[in-house]
N, C-alpha and C positions, 0 to 999 in steps of 0.2 A: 756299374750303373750309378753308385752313389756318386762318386767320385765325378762322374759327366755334368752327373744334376748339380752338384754344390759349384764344380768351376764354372758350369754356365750362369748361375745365380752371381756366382760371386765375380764375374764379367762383367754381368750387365748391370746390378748394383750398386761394385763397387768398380769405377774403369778405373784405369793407372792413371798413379799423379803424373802428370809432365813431369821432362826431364829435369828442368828448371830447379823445380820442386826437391827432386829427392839427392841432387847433390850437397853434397857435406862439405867439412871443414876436416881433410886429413889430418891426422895427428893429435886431435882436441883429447886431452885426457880428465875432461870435465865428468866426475861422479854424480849421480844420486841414486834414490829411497825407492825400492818399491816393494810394497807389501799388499799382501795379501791376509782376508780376513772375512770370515764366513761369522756375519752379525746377529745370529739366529734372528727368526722375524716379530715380530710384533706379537706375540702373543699374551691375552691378556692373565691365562690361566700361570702364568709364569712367576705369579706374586712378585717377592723382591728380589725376582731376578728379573722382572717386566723393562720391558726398553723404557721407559719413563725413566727410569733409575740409572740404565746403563749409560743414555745415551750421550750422558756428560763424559762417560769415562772413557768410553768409547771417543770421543773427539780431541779428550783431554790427552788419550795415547797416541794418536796419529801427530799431535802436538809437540808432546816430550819425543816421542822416535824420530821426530822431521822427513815422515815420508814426504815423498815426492809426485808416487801413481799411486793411488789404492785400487786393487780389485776388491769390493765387495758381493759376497752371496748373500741371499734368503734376504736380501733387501723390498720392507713394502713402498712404496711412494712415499707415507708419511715420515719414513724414518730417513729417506731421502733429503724430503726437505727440512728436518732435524737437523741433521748433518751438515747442508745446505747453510742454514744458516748459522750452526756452528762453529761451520769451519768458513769463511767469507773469501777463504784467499783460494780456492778450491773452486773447477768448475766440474760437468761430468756430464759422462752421457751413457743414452742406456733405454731401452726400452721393458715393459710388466710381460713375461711368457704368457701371459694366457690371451693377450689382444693385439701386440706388438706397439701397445700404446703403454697405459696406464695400470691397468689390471693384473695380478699377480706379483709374484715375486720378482725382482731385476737381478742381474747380474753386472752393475755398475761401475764404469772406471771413472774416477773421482781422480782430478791433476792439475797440479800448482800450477796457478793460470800464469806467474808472473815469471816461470819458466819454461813452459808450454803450449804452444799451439794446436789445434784438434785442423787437421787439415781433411779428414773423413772420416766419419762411424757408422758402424751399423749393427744391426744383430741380425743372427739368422738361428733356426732350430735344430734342434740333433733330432733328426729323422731324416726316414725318405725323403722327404719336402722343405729340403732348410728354410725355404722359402715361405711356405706360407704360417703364420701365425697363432698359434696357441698349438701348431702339429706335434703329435708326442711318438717317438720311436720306437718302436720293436717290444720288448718287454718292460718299459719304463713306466711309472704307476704316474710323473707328473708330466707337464711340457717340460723341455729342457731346452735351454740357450746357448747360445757364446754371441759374449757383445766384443766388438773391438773395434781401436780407434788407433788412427796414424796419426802419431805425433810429432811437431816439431820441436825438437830439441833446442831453442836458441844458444844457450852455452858455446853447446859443442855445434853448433850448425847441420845438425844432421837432422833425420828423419826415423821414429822404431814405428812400428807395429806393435801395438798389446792386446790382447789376446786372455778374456774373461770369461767362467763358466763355472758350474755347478750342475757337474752328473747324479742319476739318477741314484736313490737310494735303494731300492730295491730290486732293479732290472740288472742282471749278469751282463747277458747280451747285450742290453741299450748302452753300459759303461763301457762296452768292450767297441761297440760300433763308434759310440761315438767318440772312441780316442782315433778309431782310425779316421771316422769324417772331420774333425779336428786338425788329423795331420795333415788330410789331401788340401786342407785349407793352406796352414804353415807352410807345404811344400811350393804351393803358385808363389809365394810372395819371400820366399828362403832367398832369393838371389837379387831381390830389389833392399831388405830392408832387416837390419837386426830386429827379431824377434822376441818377444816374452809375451809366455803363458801363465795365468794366475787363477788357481780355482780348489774347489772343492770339488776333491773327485770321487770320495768316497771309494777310495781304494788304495791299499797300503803298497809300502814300497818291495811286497812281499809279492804282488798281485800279478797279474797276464795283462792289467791296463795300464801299469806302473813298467813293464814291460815293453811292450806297444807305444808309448809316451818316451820311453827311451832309447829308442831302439833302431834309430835315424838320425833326424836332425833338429832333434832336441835333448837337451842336457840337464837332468836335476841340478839345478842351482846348488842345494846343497854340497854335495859331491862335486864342486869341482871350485869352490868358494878358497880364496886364497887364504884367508884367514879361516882355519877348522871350527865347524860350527857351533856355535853356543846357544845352551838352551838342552834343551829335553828332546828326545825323537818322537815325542809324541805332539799330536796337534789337540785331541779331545779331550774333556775336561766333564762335560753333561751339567756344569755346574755344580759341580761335586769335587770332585779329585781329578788329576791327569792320568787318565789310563795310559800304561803303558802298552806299544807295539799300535799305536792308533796313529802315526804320522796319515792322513789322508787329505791336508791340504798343502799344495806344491806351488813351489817358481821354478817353473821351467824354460831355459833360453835357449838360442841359437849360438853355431861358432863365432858369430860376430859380437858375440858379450863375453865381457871379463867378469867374473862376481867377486869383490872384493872380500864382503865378509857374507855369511848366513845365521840367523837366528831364529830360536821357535820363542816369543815374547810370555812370561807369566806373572806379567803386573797381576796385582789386585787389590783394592778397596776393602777395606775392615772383612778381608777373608773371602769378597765374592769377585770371582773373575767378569770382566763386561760382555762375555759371551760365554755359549755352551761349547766355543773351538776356539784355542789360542791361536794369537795372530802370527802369521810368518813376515818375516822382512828380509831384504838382501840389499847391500848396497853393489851397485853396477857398474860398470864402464862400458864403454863403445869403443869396440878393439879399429 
């Protein structure tokens, strides 16, 4: 049933780019950046660890790392346009879960305009109702999203899919549903377009959603990154220390990507990380 509701949403939506559109340039062995990074939100009770503080550090590491896409979670609007105009060579799209406008948290892809084009976006919800706006899943305590956007590659003259989200924190089931509504999403567009998933899933690589996320036709970027990965296995930090056994934010691809290298990131400023989740990056190819 879900599966019917999201393909026909995501039919009428988002229709197919012409053919035009989605042919490439065979053979382009043109790389980039894509990372992923759960920004904890705007909270003010957060003292000096408050986005006021971070948000320089935060734009100053998407700088020195030279991403390419960012997935961001737990994005508010203002820290949006923070971002927005800290980083000016960066465009993004994305809409707040709780109105499909402006309100709540986003789940935003943020992409160097001077190498890509946004040919279509959209967000829809992890629920019954991808469809309608602020709808919250099964046992999920917020709304939940995935925003995603086709992009065109000019480099390499191709066309990805990306694919952005943050499941729920306290719902078993809502994380478990919504890896599968997730995948039936991936599966419509697996044969038009290489694929990347980037999110906080709030679930380790130990999990039944780390499972489900694997267990098809999607690949933990880590695991399969030609250069073995560097960095820590862990993604959380609380603003404290890296716990370890917490990897719970992922890049996840399709067989049409090569992953050159993978890293989990642990810059820091006089001892404080710019978030309460270290960032992930991968550098990519289009096989």
């Amino acid at each position: 049933m879900i599966r019917r509701l999201l393909l026909s949403f995501f039919l009428v939506v988002v229709p197919l780019v012409p053919g035009y559109l989605v042919a490439g340039s065979p053979g382009c062995d043109s790389s980039f950046s894509l990372l992923t990074f759960n920004l904890r939100y705007d909270n003010p009770g957060d003292s000096l660890n408050g986005w006021p503080y971070r948000k320089g550090r935060v734009a100053a590491l998407i700088r020195y790392h030279d991403a390419d896409v960012c997935g961001f979670q737990e994005a508010l609007k203002g820290q949006i346009d923070d971002l927005s105009d800290l980083l000016p060579d960066f465009g993004w799209c994305g809409v707040g879960r709780d109105d499909g406008r402006s309100a709540g948290e986003f789940s935003p892809i943020f992409y160097r305009k001077s190498r890509f084009n946004v040919l279509q976006s959209g967000t829809f919800w992890l629920s019954d109702s991808p469809g309608t706006a602020g709808s919250r899943g099964w046992d999920a305590a917020l709304p939940r999203i995935v925003t995603w956007a086709l992009l065109h590659d000019r480099p390499a003259g191709r066309d990805c899919l990306f694919l952005n989200t943050h499941f729920d924190h306290q719902g078993v089931v809502a994380r478990q549903m919504s890896a599968r509504l997730l995948l039936d999403t991936v599966r419509t567009k697996i044969a038009a377009w290489p694929v990347f998933v980037t999110g906080d899933f709030n679930s380790t690589d130990t999990s039944v959603v780390y499972r489900i996320m694997t267990g098809s036709v999607l690949k933990d970027a880590l695991k399969i990154s030609r250069i073995p990965h560097y960095g820590p296995m862990s993604s959380w930090n609380g603003f404290r220390e890296i716990e370890p056994g917490q990897r719970i934010d992922f890049i996840y691809v399709s067989d049409r990507v090569e992953v050159l290298s993978h890293a989990i990131l642990t810059d820091r400023w006089d001892g404080r990380f710019p978030s309460d989740h270290l960032p992930v990056i991968a550098r990519v190819m289009l096989k």
